[in-house]
C-alpha positions in Angstrom: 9.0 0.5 18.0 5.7 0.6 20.0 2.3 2.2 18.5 -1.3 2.4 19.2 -4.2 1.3 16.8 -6.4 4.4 16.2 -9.6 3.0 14.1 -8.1 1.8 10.7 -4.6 3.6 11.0 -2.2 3.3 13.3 -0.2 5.8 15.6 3.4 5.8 15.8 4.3 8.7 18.3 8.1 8.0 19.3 11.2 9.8 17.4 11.4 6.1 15.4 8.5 6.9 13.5 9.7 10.3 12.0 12.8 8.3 11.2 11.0 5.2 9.7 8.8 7.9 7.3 12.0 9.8 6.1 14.0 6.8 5.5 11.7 4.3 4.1 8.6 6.8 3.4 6.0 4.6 5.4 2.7 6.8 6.2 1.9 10.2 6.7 4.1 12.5 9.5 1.1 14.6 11.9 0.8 16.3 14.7 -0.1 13.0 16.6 3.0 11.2 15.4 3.5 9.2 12.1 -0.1 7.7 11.2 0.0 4.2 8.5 -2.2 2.2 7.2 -3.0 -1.1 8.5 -1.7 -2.8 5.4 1.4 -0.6 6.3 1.3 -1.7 10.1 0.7 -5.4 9.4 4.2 -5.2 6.8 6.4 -4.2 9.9 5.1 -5.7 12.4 5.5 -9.5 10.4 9.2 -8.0 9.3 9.3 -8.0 13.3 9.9 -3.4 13.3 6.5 -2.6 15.2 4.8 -3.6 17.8 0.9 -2.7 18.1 -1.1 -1.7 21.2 -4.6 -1.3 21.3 -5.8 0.5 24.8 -2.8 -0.7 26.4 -2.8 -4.2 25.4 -0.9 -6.0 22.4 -2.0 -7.2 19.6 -0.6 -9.9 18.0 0.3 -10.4 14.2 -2.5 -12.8 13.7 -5.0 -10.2 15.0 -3.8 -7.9 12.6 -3.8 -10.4 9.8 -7.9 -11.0 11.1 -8.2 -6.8 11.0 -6.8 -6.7 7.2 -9.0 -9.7 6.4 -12.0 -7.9 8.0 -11.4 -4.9 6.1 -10.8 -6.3 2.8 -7.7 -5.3 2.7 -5.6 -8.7 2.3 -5.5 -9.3 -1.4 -3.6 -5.2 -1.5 -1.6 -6.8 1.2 0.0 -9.0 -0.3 0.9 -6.5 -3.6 2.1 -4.0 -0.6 4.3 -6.2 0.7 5.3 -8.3 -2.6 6.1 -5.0 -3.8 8.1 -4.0 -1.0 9.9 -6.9 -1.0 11.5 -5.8 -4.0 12.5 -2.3 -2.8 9.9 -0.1 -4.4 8.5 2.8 -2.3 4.1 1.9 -2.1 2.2 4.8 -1.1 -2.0 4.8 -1.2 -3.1 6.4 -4.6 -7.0 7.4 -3.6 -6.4 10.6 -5.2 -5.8 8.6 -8.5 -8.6 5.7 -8.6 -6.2 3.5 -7.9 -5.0 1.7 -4.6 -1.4 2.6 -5.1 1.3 4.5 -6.2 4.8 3.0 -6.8 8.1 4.7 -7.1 11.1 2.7 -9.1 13.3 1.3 -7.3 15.7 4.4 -5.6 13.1 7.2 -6.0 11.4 8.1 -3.4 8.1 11.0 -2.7 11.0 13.7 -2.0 12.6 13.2 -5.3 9.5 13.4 -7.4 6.7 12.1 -9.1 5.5 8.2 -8.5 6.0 6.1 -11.8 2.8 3.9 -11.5 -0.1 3.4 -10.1 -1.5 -0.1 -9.1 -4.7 -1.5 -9.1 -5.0 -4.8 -7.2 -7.5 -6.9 -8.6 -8.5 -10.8 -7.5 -8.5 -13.3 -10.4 -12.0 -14.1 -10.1 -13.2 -10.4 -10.5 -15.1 -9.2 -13.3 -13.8 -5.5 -14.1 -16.5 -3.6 -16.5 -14.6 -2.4 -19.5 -15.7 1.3 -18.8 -13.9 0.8 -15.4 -10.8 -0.4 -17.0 -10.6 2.5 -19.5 -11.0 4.5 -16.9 -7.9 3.3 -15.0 -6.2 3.7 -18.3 -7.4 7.0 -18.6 -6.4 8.4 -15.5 -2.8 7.1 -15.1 -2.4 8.1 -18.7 -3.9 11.5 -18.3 -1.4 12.2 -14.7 1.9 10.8 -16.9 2.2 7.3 -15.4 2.0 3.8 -16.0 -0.8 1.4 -15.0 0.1 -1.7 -13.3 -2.5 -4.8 -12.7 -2.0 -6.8 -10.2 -3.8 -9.3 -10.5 -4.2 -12.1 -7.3 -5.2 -15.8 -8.0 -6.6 -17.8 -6.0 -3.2 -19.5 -4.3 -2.3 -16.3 -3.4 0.2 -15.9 -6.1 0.2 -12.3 -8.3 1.0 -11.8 -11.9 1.8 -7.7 -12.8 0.4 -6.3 -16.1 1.4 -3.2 -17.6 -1.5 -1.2 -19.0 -0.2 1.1 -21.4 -2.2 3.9 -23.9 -1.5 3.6 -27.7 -2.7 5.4 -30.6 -3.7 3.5 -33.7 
């Protein structure tokens, strides 16, 4: 499946990528064609499902990885794709504070509501605690769970689930 880098998404415009977003609920469908993320983009391309152009020319896996890194995007990369990995459906959650929502494992956007929302944070990263009762707050206040994920510094991620309680 070819596609063309537009800025920080990227442009799927063949018949695949309609198929791609109702089957496995990758990006957002447009006029243009089906539009994903980078972090998106960088996931299929390394499972070897997409190929990226920029102005006619390819761009190779490693440029991608350089393009996430740039961004700082790679430390949410590697939840997206860990997560992904094990079958959940990831889509951004911006609307929510947090850099993702995550459906359970055979629900999908279609079907409903997301279950969490996931904030990706590096092990060396101070969070203020008004910040993290923040996070609470939110994913509490729109009926879903908060996930940490939380990145050390081998690249390895440990998952906390953030939950409300009332003394």
């Amino acid at each position: 499946m070819n596609s063309e880098l537009s800025g920080n998404l990227v442009i799927i415009k063949d018949k695949k990528g309609i198929k791609l977003h109702e089957k496995s609920h990758y990006g957002n469908l447009t006029e243009e064609g089906l539009q994903i993320t980078l972090i998106e983009a960088l996931y299929l391309a390394e499972k070897g499902k997409l190929k990226i152009q920029n102005k006619g020319k390819a761009v190779s896996i490693d440029e991608m990885f350089e393009m996430v890194r740039r961004e700082d995007l790679f430390t949410k990369y590697l939840v997206f794709s860990d997560l992904r990995n094990r079958g959940y459906i990831v889509k951004t959650g911006f609307k929510y504070g947090s850099d993702f929502r995550l459906y359970e494992r055979g629900k999908s956007p279609g079907d409903g509501h997301s279950d969490y929302l996931v904030k990706v944070v590096s092990e060396n990263h101070d969070i203020p605690a008004t910040d993290f009762s923040s996070y609470v707050r939110i994913a509490h206040g729109v009926n879903k769970k908060l996930l940490f994920a939380v990145v050390d510094e081998e690249n390895d991620i440990t998952y906390y689930d953030v939950e409300w309680t009332r003394p």
